[in-house]
C-alpha positions in Angstrom: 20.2 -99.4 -60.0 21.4 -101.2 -63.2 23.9 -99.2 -63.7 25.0 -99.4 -60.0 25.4 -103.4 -61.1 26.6 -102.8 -63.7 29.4 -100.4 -62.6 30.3 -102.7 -59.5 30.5 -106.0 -62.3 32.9 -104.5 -64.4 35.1 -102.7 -61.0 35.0 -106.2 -60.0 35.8 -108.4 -63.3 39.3 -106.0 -63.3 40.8 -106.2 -60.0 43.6 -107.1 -59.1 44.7 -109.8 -57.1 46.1 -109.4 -53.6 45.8 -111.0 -49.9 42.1 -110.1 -49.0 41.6 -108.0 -45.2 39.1 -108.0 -43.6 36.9 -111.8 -44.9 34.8 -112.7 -41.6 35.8 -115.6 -40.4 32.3 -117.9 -40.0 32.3 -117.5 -36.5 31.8 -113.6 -36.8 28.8 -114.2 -38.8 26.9 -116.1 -36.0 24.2 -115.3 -33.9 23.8 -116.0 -30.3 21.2 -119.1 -30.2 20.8 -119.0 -27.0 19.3 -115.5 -27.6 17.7 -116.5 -30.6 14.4 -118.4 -29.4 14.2 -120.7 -32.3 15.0 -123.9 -32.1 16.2 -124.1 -35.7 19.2 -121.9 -34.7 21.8 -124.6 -34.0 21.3 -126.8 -36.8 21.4 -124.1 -39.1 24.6 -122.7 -37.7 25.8 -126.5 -38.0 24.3 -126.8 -41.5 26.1 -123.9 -43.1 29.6 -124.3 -41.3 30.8 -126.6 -43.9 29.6 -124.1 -46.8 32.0 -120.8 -45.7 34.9 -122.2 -47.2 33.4 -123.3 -50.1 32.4 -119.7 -50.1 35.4 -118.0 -49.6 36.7 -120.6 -52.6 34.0 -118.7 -54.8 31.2 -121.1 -54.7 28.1 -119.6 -56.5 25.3 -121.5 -54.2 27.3 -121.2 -51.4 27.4 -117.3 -51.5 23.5 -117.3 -52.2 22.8 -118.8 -49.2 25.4 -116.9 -46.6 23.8 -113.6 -48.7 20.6 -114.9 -48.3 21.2 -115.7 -44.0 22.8 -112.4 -43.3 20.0 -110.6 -45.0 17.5 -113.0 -43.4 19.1 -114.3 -40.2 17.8 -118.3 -41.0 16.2 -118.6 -38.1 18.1 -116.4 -35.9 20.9 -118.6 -36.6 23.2 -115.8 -38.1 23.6 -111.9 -37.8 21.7 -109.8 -39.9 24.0 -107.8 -41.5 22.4 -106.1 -44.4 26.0 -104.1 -45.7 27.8 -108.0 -45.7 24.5 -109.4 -47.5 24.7 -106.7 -50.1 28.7 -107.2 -50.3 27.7 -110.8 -50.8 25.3 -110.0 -53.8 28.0 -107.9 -55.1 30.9 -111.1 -55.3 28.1 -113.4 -57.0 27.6 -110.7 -59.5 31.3 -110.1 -60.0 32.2 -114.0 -60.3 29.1 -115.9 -61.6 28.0 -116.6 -64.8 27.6 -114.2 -67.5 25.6 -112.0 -68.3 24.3 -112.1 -64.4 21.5 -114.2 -64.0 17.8 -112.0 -63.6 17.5 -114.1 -60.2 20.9 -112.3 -59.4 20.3 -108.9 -60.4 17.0 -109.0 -58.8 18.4 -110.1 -55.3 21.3 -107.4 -56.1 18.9 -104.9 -56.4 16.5 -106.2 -52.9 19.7 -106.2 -50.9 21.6 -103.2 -51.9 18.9 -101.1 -53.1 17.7 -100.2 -49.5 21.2 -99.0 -48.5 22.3 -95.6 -48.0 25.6 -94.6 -49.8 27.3 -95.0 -47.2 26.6 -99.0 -46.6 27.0 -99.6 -50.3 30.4 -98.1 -50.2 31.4 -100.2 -47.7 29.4 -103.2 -49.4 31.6 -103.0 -52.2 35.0 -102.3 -50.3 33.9 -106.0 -48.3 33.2 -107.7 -52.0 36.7 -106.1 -53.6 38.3 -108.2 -50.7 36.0 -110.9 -50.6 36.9 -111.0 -54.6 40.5 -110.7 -53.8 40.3 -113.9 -51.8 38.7 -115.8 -53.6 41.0 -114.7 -56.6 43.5 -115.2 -54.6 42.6 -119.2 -53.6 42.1 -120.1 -57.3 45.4 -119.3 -57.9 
């Protein structure tokens, strides 16, 4: 799995920069809360609207915590989406500090671990253009 991050980092660290397809918009990451039976569910939807950009701009908590809620759900407030949690874990890896903090690595490793090869290909094609945007806005 190391070298999986490791791989990914360095893929990642080299790309080039171009306009990103295929960044959810926030709205594609919610759940229903009606459906959700938690009464959490709004506020967190509400809560962690105003972090997505701030995400997409290549915020470091801010990824954490949309990696955290589509691997989680917060309350039934978002979709569980373990392929864009993983993708997620990929882009903090890619653009955070260096070398990647253990606390990075080790959620890296719980959210694209359990993945077939499949998902983590399609992780890492979401974090290329996830990168790419955020790339991209920095400019």
């Amino acid at each position: 799995m190391r070298s999986l991050l490791v791989a990914l980092v360095l893929a990642f660290v080299a790309a080039p920069v171009f306009a990103a397809d295929g960044v959810p918009e926030y709205a594609d990451l919610l759940a229903n809360c009606a459906t959700a039976n938690n009464a959490a569910c709004p506020g967190q939807q509400t809560a962690l609207a105003p972090q997505w950009p701030k995400a997409l701009a290549g915020d470091i908590p801010s990824l954490r915590n949309f990696a955290f809620c589509l691997a989680d759900g917060c309350y039934g407030a978002f979709k569980v989406d373990p392929v864009r949690a993983c993708a997620l874990r990929i882009v903090v890896a890619a653009i955070g500090e260096r070398p990647v903090a253990k606390d990075d690595r080790d959620n890296f490793e719980k959210a694209c671990g359990m993945l077939g090869e499949g998902d983590q290909q399609s992780a890492k094609v979401q974090a290329r253009d996830l990168v790419r945007a955020i790339r991209r806005s920095a400019r």
